[in-house]
KOLKOLPA-561181 format. One record per residue (C-alpha): residue in one letter; x, y, z; residue number from 0. Coordinates in Angstrom, 1 decimal. Example, Ala and Ser with C-alpha at 12.3 -4.5 7.8 and 13.67 -1.06 7.14 Angstrom:
SITE   rest        X        Y        Z    nr
SITE      A     12.3     -4.5      7.8     0
SITE      S     13.7     -1.1      7.1     1
END
This chain:
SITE   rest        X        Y        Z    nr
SITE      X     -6.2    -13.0     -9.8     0
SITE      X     -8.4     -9.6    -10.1     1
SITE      X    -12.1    -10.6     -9.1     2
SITE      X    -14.3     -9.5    -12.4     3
SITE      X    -17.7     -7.4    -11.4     4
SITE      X    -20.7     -7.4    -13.3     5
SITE      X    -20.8     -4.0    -14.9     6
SITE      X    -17.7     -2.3    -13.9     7
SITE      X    -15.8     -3.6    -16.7     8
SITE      X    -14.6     -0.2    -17.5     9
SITE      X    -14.1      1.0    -14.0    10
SITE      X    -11.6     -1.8    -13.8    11
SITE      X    -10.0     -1.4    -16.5    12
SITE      X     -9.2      2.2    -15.6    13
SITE      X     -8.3      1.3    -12.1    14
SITE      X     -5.8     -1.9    -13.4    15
SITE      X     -4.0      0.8    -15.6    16
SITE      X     -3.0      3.0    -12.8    17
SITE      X     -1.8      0.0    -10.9    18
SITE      X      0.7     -0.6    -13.3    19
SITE      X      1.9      3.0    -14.0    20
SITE      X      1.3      5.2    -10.9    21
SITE      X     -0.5      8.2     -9.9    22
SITE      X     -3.5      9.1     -7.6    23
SITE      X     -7.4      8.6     -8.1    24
SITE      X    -10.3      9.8     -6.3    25
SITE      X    -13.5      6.9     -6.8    26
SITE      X    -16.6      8.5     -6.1    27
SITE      X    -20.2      7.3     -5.7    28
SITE      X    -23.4      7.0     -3.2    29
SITE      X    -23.4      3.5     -0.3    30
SITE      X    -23.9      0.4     -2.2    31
SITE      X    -22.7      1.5     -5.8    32
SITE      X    -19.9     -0.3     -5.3    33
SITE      X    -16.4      1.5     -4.6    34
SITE      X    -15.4     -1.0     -1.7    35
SITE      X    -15.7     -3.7     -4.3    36
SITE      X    -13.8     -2.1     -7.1    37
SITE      X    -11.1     -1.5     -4.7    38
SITE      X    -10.7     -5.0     -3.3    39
SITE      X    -10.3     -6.1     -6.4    40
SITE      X     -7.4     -4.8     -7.0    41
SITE      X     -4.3     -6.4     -5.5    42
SITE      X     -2.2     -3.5     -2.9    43
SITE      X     -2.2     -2.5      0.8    44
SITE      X     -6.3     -1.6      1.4    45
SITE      X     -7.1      0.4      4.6    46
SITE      X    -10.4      1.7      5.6    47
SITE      X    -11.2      5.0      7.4    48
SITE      X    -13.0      4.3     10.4    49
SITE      X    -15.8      6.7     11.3    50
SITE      X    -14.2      6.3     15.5    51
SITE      X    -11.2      7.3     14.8    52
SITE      X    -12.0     10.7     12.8    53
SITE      X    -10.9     12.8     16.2    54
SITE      X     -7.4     11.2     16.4    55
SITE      X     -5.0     13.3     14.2    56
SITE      X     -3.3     11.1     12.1    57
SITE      X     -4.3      8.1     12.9    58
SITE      X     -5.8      7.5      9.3    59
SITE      X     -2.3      8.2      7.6    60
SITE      X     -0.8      5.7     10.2    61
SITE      X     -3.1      3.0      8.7    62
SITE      X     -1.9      3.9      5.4    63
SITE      X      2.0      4.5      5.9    64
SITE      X      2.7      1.7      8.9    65
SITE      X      3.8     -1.4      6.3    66
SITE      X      6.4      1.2      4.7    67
SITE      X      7.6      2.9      8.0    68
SITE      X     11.4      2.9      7.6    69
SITE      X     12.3      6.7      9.4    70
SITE      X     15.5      5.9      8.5    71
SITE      X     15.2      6.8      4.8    72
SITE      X     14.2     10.3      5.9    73
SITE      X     15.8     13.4      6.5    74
SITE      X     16.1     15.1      9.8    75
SITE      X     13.4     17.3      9.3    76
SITE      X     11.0     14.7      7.7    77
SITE      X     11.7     12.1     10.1    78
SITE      X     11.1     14.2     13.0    79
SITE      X      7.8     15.4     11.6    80
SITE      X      6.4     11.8     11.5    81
SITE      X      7.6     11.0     14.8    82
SITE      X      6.1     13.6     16.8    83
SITE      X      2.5     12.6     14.5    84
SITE      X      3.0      9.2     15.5    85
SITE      X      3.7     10.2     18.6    86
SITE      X      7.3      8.6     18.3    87
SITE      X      8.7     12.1     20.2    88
SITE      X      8.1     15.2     21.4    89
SITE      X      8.1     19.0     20.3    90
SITE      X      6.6     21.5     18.0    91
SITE      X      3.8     19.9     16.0    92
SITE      X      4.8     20.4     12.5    93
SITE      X      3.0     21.9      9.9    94
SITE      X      1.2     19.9      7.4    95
SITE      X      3.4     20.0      4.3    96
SITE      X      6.1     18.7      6.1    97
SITE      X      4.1     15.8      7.0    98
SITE      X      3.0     15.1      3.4    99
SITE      X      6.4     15.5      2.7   100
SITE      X      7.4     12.6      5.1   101
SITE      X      4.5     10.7      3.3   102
SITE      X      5.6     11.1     -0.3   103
SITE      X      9.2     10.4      0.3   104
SITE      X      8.2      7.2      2.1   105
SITE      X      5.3      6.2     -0.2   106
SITE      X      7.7      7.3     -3.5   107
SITE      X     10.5      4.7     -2.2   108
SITE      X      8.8      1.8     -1.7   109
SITE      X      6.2      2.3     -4.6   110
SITE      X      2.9      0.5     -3.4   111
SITE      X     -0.6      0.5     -4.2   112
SITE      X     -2.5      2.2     -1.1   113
SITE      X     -6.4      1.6     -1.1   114
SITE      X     -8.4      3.5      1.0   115
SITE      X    -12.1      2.7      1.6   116
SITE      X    -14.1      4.9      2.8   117
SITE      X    -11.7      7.9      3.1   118
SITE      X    -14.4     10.4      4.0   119
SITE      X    -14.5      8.8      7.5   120
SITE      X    -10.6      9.9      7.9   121
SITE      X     -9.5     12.2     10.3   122
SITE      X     -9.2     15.7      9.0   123
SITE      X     -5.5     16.0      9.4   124
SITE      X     -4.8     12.3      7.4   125
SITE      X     -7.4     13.9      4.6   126
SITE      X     -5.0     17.2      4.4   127
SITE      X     -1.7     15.0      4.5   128
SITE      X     -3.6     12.6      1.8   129
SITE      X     -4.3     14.7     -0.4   130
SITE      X     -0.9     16.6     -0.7   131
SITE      X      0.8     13.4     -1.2   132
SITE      X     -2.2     12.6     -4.0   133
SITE      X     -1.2     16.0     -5.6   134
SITE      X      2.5     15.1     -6.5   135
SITE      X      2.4     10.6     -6.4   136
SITE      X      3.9      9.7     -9.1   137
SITE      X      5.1      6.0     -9.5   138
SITE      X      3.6      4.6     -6.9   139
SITE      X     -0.4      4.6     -6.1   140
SITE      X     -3.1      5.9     -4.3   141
SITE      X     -6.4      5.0     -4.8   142
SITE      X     -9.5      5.9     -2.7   143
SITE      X    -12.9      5.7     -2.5   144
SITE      X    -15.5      8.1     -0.6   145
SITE      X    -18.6      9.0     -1.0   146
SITE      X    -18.3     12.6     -1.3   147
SITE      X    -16.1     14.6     -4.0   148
SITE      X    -12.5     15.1     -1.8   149
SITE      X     -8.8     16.0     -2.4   150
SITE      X     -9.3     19.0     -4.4   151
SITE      X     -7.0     18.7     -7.7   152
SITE      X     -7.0     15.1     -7.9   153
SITE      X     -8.3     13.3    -10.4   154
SITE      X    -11.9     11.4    -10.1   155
SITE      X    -13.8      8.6    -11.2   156
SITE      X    -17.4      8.6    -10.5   157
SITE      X    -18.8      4.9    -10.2   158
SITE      X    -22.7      5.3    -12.0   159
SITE      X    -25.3      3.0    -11.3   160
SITE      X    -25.5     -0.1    -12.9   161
SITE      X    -27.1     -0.5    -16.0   162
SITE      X    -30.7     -2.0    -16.1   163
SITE      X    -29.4     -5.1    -17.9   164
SITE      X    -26.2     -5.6    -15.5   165
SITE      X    -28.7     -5.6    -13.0   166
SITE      X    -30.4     -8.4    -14.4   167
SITE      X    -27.1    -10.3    -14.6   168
SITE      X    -26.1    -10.1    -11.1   169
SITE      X    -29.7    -11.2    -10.1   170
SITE      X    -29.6    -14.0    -12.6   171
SITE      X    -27.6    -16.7    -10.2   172
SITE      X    -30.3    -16.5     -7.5   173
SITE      X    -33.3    -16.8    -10.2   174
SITE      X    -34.3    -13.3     -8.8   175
SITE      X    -35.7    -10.4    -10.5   176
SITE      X    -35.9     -6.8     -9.3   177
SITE      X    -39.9     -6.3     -8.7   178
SITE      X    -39.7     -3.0    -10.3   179
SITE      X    -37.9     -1.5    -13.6   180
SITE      X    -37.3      1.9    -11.2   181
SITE      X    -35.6     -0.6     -8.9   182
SITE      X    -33.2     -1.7    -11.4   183
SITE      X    -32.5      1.4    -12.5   184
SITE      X    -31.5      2.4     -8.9   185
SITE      X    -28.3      1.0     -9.8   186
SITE      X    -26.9      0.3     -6.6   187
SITE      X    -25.8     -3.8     -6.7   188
SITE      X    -26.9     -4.1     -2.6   189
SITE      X    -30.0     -2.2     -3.3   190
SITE      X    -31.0     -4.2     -6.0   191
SITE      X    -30.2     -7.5     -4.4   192
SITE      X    -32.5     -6.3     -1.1   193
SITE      X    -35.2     -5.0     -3.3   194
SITE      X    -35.5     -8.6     -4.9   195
SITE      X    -34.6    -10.7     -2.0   196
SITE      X    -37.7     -8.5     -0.2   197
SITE      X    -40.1     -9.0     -3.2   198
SITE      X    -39.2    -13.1     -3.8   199
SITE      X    -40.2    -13.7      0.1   200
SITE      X    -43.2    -11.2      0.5   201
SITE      X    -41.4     -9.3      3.1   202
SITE      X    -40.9     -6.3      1.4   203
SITE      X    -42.3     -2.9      1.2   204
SITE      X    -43.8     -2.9     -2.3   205
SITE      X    -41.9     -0.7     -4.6   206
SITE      X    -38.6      0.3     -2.1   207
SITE      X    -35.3     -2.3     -1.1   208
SITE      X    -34.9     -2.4      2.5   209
SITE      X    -31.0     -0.6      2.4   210
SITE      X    -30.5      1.3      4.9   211
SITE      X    -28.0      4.9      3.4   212
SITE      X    -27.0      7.9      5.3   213
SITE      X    -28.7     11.0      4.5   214
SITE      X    -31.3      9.0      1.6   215
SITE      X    -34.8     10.2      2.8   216
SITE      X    -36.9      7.2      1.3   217
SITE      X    -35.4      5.4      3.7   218
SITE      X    -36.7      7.3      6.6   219
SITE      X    -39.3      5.0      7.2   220
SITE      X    -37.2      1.8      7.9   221
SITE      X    -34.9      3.9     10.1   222
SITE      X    -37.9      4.8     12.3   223
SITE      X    -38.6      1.1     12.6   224
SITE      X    -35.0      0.0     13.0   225
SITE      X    -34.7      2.5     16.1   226
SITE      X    -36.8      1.0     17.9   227
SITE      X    -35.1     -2.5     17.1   228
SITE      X    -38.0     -4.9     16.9   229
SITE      X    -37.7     -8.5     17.2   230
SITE      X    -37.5    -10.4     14.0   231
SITE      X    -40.3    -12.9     13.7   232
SITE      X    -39.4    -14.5     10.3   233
SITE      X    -36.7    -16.4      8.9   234
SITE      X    -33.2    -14.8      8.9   235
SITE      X    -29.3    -14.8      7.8   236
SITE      X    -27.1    -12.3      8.9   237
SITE      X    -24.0    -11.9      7.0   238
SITE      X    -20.3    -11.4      8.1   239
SITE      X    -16.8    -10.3      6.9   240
SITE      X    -13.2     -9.5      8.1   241
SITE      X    -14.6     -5.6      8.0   242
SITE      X    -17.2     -6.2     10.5   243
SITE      X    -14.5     -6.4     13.4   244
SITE      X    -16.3     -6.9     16.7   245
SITE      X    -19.3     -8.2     15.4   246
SITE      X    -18.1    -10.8     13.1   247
SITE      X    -19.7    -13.2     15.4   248
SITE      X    -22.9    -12.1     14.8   249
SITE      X    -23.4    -12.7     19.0   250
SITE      X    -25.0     -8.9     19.0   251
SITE      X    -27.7     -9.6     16.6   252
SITE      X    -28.8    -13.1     18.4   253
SITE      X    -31.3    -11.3     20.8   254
SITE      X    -33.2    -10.0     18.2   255
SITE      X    -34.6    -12.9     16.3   256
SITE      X    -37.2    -15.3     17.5   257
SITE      X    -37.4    -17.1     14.1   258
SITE      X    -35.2    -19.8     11.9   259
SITE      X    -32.0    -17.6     12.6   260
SITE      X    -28.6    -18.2     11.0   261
SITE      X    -25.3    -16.7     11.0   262
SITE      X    -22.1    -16.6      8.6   263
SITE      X    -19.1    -15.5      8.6   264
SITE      X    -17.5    -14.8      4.9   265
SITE      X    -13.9    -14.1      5.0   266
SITE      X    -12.4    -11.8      2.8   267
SITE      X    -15.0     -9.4      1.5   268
SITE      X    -16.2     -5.8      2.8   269
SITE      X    -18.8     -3.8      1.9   270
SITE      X    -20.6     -4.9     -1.1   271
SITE      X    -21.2     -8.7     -0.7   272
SITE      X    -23.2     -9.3     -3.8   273
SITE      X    -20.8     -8.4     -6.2   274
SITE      X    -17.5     -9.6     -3.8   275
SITE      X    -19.1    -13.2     -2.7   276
SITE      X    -21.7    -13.4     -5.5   277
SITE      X    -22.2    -17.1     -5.1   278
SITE      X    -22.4    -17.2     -1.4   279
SITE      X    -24.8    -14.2     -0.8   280
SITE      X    -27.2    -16.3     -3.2   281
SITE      X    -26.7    -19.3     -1.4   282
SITE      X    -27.7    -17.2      1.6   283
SITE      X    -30.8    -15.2      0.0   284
SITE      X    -32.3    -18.6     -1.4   285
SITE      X    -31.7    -20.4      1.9   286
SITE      X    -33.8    -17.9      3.4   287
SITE      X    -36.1    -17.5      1.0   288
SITE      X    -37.2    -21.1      1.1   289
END
């Protein structure tokens, strides 16, 4: 059953829609806003571009065509191309259209719905190859979320902050209130979650959440304390999901906390967990708050 997020009402609708009738869209908006949880609440094959594997050719489009991977529904010169990319054979590496080519035919025959979180962290030659196929899709469907404008000629839907009084709501289970109207505003669920969670314990900086975004300068500050990894005196809970991989157990974070220290694993979820696990991340904010 779809998962319902607080202020994306719209943003699900539009997304359920092209579910049922096919096509390609391109979600689009800054860490935190919410894009991994919009897509994981939508029922299809979900793959995530993995910022290690951005100089292996291919290797994001093998994430997303593996489940459908029936080369004997292809022609010769189809087939051929996707088993020299998936290094199935040798020969001449072929040229990229053939590839998308491969792609379509396969993703156009067994008509699923591909989610891809964070494509920007794809390799180059899976972005090409993606975006060809996202071009021409028609019945079946490919939705993926980035945060930078990609796949020129595809269709996009940015995801805007939340508005101030959606904000409130998804504070409202924990009893917690963003400590400033500007911090609402922000918009960004897992900003506004950390900005409270900061102010309700007195841990906070006043006035700024404690997320940490790529390339977001008023952040700089906890970056330069971050680097130098302190140890954490006060009460903690670190949080967990299937995404985290390796570090699921939380057995890399241990070392760094001297205080009440807990750690959970939430199945399941990716990104965002405030709007994905709602009720356990304000289980796990008030636990630590008290």
């Amino acid at each position: 059953m779809p998962v319902s997020l607080v202020g994306r009402e719209r943003e699900q609708e539009r997304l359920a829609a092209l579910g049922a009738s096919g096509g390609s869209l391109l979600v689009v908006g800054e860490p935190g806003v919410g894009k991994s949880a919009l897509l994981r609440s939508l029922d299809g094959h979900l793959v995530t571009g993995v910022e290690a594997e951005r100089d292996l050719p291919y290797s994001g489009l093998h994430q997303v065509l593996h489940p459908f991977l029936d080369l004997s529904t292809l022609s010769g010169a189809r087939r051929d191309a996707l088993e020299f990319v998936f290094g199935l054979s040798d020969g001449a590496a072929p040229p990229v259209h053939l590839v998308g080519l491969a792609a379509l035919d396969l993703l156009s025959t067994a008509k699923p719905v591909v989610l891809v979180d964070d494509a920007h962290w794809l390799d180059q030659a899976s972005q090409d190859v993606l975006g060809f196929v996202a071009r021409r899709l028609s019945g079946a469907t490919l939705i993926a979320a980035a945060r930078i404008p990609m796949f020129a000629g595809v269709p996009a839907l940015t995801v805007e902050p939340l508005a101030p009084d959606a904000a409130d709501t998804l504070l409202c289970p924990a009893r917690l209130r963003a400590p400033r109207a500007a911090d609402r505003r922000a918009g960004s669920p897992c900003a506004t979650w950390t900005s409270a969670a900061a102010a309700r314990s007195g841990r906070g900086q006043r006035g700024r959440g404690s997320q940490l975004a790529e390339g977001e300068h008023r952040y700089d500050g906890f970056e330069r304390k971050l680097q130098n990894r302190p140890v954490i005196s006060v009460p903690a809970i670190t949080i967990a999901s299937d995404f985290d991989g390796p570090n699921k157990s939380g057995a890399g974070y241990r070392d760094r906390f001297t205080g009440r220290y807990e750690h959970r694993i939430l199945d399941g979820i990716g990104h965002n967990v405030p709007q994905e696990a709602p009720e356990a991340f304000t289980r796990a904010v008030l636990d630590v708050s008290r």
